[in-house]
VOMARVO-699335 format. One line per field, with one value per residue: residue number from 1; residue in three letters; x, y, z of N, C-alpha, C in turn. Coordinates in nm, 2 decimals, decimal comma, padded with zeros to 4 digits. Example, Ala and Ser with C-alpha at 12.3 -4.5 7.8 and 13.67 -1.06 7.14 Angstrom:
num	c(1|2)
residu	c(ALA|SER)
n.u	c(01,32|01,28)
n.v	c(-00,57|-00,22)
n.w	c(00,78|00,71)
ca.u	c(01,23|01,37)
ca.v	c(-00,45|-00,11)
ca.w	c(00,78|00,71)
c.u	c(01,32|01,29)
c.v	c(-00,33|00,00)
c.w	c(00,78|00,79)
END
This chain:
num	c(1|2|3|4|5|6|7|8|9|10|11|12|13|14|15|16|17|18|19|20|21|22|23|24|25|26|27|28|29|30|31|32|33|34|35|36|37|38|39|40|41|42|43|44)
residu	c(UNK|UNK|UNK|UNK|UNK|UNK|UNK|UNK|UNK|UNK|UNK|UNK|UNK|UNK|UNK|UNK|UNK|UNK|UNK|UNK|UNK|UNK|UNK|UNK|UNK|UNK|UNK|UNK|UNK|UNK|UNK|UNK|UNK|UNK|UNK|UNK|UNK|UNK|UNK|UNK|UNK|UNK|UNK|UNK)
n.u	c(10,41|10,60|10,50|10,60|10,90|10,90|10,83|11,02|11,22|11,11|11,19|11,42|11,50|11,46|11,61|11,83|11,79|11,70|11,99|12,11|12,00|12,06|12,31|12,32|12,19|12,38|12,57|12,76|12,82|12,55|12,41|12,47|12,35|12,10|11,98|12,10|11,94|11,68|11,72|11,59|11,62|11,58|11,62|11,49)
n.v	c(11,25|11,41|11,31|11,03|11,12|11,18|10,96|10,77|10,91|10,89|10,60|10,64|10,74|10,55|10,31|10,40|10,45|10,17|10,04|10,22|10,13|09,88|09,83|09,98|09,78|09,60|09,70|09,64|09,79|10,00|09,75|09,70|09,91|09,94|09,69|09,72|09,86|09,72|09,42|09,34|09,25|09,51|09,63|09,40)
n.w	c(07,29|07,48|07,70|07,69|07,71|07,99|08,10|08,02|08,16|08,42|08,48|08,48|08,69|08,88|08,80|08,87|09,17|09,23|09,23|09,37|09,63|09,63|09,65|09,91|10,06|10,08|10,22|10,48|10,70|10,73|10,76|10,98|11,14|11,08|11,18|11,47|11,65|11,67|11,64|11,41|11,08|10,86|10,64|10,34)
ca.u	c(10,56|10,65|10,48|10,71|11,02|10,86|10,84|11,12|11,29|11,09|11,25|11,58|11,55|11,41|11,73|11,91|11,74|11,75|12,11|12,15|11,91|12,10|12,47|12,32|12,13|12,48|12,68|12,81|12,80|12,42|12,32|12,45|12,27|11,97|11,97|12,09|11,78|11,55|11,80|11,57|11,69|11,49|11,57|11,46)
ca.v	c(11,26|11,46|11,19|10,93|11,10|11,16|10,80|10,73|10,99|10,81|10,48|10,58|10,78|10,44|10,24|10,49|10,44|10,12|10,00|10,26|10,09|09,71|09,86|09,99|09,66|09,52|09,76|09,60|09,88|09,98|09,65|09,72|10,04|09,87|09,53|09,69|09,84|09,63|09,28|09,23|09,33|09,61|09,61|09,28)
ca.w	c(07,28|07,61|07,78|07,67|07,75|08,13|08,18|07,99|08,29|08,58|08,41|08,44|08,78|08,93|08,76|09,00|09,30|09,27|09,22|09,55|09,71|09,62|09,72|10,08|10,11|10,08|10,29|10,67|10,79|10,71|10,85|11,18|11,18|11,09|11,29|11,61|11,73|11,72|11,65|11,28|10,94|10,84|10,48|10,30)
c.u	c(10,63|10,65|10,54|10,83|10,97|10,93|10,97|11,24|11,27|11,17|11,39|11,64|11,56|11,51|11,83|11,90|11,79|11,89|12,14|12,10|12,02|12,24|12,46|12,24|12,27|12,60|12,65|12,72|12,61|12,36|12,32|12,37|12,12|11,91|11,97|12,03|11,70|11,58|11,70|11,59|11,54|11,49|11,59|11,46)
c.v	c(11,30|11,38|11,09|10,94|11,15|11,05|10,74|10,80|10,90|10,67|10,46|10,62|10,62|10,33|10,29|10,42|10,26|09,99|10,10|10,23|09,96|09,75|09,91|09,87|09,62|09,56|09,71|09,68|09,98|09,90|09,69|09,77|10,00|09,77|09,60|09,76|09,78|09,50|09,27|09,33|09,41|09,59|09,44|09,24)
c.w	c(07,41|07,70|07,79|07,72|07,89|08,16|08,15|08,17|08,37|08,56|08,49|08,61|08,89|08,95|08,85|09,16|09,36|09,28|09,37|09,67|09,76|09,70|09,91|10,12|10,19|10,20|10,49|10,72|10,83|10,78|10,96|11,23|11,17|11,13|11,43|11,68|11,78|11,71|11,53|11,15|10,87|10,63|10,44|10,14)
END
């Protein structure tokens, strides 16, 4: 039973992560920061 609501947790932390993940994919300003180093898109 404990077990369940764990995963159920990691589930939802994960659902977090990655919708913050999708919105800094998206953000300009992010890219810049991560293109103009090295000129290639870091996240993919």
């Amino acid at each position: 039973m404990l077990r369940n609501e764990e995963e159920n947790k990691t589930d939802e932390n994960f659902d977090v992560l990655l919708s913050i993940y999708s919105d800094l994919k998206n953000d300009p300003a992010l890219k810049m920061m991560r293109t103009g180093k090295s000129g290639h898109e870091i996240l993919n």
